[in-house]
Each structure stands twice: as C-alpha cells, then as structure tokens.
C-alpha distance (Angstrom), angle and dihedral (degrees) to the residues before:
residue distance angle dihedral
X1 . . .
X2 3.39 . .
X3 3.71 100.4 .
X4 4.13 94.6 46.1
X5 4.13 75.5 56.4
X6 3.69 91.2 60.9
X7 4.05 96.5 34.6
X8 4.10 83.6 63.2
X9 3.43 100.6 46.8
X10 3.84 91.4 51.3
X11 3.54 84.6 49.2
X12 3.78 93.6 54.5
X13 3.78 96.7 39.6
X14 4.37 91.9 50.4
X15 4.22 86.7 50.3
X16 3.77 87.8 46.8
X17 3.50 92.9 48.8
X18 4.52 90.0 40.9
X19 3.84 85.7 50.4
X20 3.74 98.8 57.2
X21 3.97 91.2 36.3
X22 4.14 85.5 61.2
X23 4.51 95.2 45.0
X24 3.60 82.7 49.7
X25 4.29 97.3 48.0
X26 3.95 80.5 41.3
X27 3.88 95.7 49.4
X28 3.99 85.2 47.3
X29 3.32 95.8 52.9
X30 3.52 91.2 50.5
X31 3.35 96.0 57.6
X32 3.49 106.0 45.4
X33 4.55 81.6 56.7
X34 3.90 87.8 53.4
X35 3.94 89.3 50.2
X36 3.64 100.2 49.6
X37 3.78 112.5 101.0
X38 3.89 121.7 -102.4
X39 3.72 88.5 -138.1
X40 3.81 95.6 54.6
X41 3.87 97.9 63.5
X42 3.64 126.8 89.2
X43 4.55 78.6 -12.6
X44 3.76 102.2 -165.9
X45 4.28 118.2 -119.2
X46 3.43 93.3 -101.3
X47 4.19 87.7 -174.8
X48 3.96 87.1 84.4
X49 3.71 129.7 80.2
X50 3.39 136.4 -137.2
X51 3.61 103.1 -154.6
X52 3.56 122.8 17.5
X53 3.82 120.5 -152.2
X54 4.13 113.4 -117.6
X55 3.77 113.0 -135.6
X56 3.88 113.0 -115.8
X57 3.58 125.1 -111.4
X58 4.28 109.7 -100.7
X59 3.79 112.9 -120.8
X60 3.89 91.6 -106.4
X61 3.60 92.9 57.2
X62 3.98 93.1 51.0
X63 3.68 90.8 47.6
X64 4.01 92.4 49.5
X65 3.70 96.7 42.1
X66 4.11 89.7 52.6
X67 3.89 91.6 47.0
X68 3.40 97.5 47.9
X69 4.52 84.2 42.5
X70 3.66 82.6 52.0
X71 3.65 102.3 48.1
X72 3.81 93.2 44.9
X73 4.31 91.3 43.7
X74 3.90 83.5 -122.7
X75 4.29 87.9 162.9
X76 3.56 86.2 170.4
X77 4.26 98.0 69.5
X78 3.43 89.6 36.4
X79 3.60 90.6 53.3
X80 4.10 80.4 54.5
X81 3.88 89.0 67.7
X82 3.44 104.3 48.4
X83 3.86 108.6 101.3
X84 3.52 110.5 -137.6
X85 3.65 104.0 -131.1
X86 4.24 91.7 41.8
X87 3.59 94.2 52.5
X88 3.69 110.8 -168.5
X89 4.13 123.5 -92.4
X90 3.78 116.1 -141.4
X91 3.88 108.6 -150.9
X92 3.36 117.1 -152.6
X93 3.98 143.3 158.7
X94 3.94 112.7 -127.1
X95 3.62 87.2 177.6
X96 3.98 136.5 -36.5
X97 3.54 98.9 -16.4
X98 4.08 130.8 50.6
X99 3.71 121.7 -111.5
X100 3.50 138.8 167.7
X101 3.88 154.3 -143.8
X102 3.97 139.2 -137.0
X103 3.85 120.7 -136.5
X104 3.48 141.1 -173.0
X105 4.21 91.8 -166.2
X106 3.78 136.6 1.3
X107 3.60 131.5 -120.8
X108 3.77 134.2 -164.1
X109 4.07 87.8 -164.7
X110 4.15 88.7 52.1
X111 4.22 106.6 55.1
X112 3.63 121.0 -172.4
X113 2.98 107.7 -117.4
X114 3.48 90.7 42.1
X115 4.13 81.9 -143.7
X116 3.82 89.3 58.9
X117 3.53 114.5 68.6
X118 4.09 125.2 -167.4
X119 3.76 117.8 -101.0
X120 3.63 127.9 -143.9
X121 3.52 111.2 -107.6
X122 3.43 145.4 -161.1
X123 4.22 125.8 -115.2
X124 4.31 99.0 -106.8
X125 3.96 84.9 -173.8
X126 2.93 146.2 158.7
X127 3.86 92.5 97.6
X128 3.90 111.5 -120.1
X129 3.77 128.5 -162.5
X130 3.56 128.3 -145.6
X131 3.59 139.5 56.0
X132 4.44 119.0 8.6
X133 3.65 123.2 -105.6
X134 3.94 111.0 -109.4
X135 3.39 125.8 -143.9
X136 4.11 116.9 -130.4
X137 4.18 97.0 -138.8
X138 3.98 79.0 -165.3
X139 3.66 102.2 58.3
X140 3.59 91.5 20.1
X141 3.66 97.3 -133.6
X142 4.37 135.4 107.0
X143 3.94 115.0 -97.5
X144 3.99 87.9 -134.5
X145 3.74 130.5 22.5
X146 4.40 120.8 -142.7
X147 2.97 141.8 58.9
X148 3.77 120.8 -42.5
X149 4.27 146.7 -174.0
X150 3.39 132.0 178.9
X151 3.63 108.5 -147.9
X152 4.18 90.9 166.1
X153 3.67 93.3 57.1
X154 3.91 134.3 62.3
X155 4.32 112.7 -149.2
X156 3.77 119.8 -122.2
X157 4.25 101.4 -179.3
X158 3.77 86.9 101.0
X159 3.88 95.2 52.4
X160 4.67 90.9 36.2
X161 3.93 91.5 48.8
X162 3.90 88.8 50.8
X163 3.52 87.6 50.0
X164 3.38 97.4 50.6
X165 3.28 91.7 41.5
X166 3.87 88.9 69.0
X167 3.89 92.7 35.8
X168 4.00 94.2 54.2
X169 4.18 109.8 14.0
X170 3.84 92.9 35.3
X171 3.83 88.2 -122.5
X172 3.89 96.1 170.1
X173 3.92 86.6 -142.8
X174 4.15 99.8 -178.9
X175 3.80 116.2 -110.4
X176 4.17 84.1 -125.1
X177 3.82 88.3 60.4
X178 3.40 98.7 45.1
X179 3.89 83.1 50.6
X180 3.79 83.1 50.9
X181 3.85 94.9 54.4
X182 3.49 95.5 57.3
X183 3.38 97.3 52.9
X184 3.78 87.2 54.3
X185 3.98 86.3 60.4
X186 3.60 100.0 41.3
X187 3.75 82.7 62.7
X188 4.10 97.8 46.7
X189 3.53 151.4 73.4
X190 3.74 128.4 -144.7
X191 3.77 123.9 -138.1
X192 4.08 133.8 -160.2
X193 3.63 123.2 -162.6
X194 3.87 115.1 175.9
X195 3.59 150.5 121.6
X196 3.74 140.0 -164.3
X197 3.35 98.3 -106.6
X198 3.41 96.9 108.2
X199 4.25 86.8 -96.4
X200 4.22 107.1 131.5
X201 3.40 109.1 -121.9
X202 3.90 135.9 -112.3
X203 3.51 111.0 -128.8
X204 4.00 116.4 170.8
X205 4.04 149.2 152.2
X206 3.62 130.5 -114.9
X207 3.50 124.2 -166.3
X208 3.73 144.5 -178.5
X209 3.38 121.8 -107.3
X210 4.08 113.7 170.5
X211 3.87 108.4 -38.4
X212 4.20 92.5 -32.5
X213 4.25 129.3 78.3
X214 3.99 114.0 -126.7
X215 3.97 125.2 -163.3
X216 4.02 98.7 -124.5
X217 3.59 99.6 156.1
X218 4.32 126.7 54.9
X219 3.88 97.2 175.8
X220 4.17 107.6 -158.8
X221 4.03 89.5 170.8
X222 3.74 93.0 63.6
X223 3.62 98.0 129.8
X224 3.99 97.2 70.7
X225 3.98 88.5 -154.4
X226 3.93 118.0 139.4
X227 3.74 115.3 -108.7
C-alpha cells in the first residue's frame, strides 16, 4: 500500500514539474514573437520600382519628327507637341505688317490665313546645325537650301510682331504678356527647312517646357520683305 502511495506522488510531482516546463516554453515563445521587429516581416523588395522615369526626347529628334509631321500634314503628331498651356502662335502677314494667332491645336484642313493654304512638302533632312538660311527679298529665293537649327541663337519674331502689333494695329497686347513671350523664346530654338525649288518653307519654334521640347511657333511671314 505503501509503495502504490509513493508511485502516485511521483506521478503527481513529474506532471507538476512537465506542466510548468510547457507555460514556461509557451511564455518564451511568446516573447521572442513580441520582440521581432514589425519591419522585418513579410519586408517588401525594395530593389524594384514603382514608376520608372521615361527618358526625354533630344532636341534633334523633336525638330526631325515635326518636319517630317509637317511635310507629310500628319496634324495629329504635331498636335502631340503642342503643350497645352503654351498653345502654339501662327505668325502670319495679312498685309504689310506681321501679325499673329494663338492656338490650342493645329490643323492642316484650317490654314491661317485662311487664303493661304499648307503645301505638301518634301523631307529637306538631314537636320543641320549652324547658322539660318536667309531669304534674298530681291531675288526672292533662300541663300542655303536643308534643313537647319540654330542652337547659338534664341528667336525674337514672336515677342517683335507682338510689339508691332501694338505699335501699328493698336493690339493692346498687356505688358505681362509681352513679358510672357519672351520667356517663351528665351527657352526656344528656331528651325528653317527649305529649298529653292519653288517648295514654301517650314519655319517653326521649339521650346522647353519641363524636361520635353514643344513646337510653339509656325512662322508663315518668314521672309521679312515689304508687301
């Protein structure tokens, strides 16, 4: 009797002792879960990105792409580089004296002057840079036939026919948007492509706007001659 006595209580006592091994496992365990950083579970691959940056378009491209849009009437790419907030200004002469008109799109099918439609043209490319053609009022023909940018030069026709514009037509042009103009220019480059071939020219502005080049000028009063 004695001895079954003793075999119980040793069977108590090494339960007792199992019991309070397994809290204390459980309590570890716990523990080490409550100390492991937040940042450290399920840590996202930081090595991939979201959003990745497109590279910008170079100057020469812009200028070759709108060329080629131009000689081709392809309104809808050179829709592409118009900046929405710029616009683009169509320069023009309705008689002696240059003028000029603001646009929120171009339009082969829509010429300004309405009188002056666009021709079909052909590519003068490769692009060239250095010094502009000039056109000879007196024998009514371009010094130089390509394609050609000015990278050492900033244009002003957009700012002078504005002027004018107030000087002459009494265009009240605000002092703030003349301001604006120039800023315009001091940011672009101005591009001739033309031959003597009897073909009209394409003479236009690009500017920067951000990281990208826009077309914001098509100047149809290139020539400068008096009527």
């Amino acid at each position: 009797m004695r001895n079954l006595f003793f075999f119980i209580l040793i069977c108590l006592t090494a339960s007792t002792i199992s019991c309070r091994n397994s809290k204390k496992e459980d309590k570890t365990v716990k523990i080490v879960q409550d100390s492991i950083p937040v940042d450290t579970i399920q840590k996202r691959d930081t090595t991939e990105k979201d959003v990745k940056k497109e590279s910008s378009e170079t100057l020469e491209e812009v200028l070759e792409k709108l060329a080629k849009a131009y000689s081709e009437q392809d309104s809808k790419t050179i829709n592409t580089y118009i900046h929405p907030k710029l616009g683009i200004y169509m320069i023009y002469r309705p008689g002696a004296l240059d003028s000029y008109v603001h646009q929120n799109s171009f339009n082969f099918s829509k010429p300004v002057p309405e009188y002056h439609s666009y021709e079909k043209l052909t590519y003068k490319g490769p692009l060239k840079s250095g010094k502009l053609p000039i056109f000879d009022c007196g024998t009514m023909k371009w010094d130089k036939s390509g394609f050609y940018y000015d990278k050492k030069s900033r244009p002003n026709e957009l700012s002078q026919t504005a002027k004018f514009m107030n000087e002459i037509l009494d265009a009240k042009i605000s002092n703030t948007e003349l301001q604006r103009l120039r800023n315009i220019e001091s940011r672009s480059y101005r591009a001739i492509m033309t031959s003597n071939e009897h073909e009209e020219p394409f003479v236009f502005h690009v500017t920067k706007e951000g990281e990208k080049w826009y077309i914001t000028v098509i100047d149809r009063a290139y020539a400068g001659c008096d009527a």
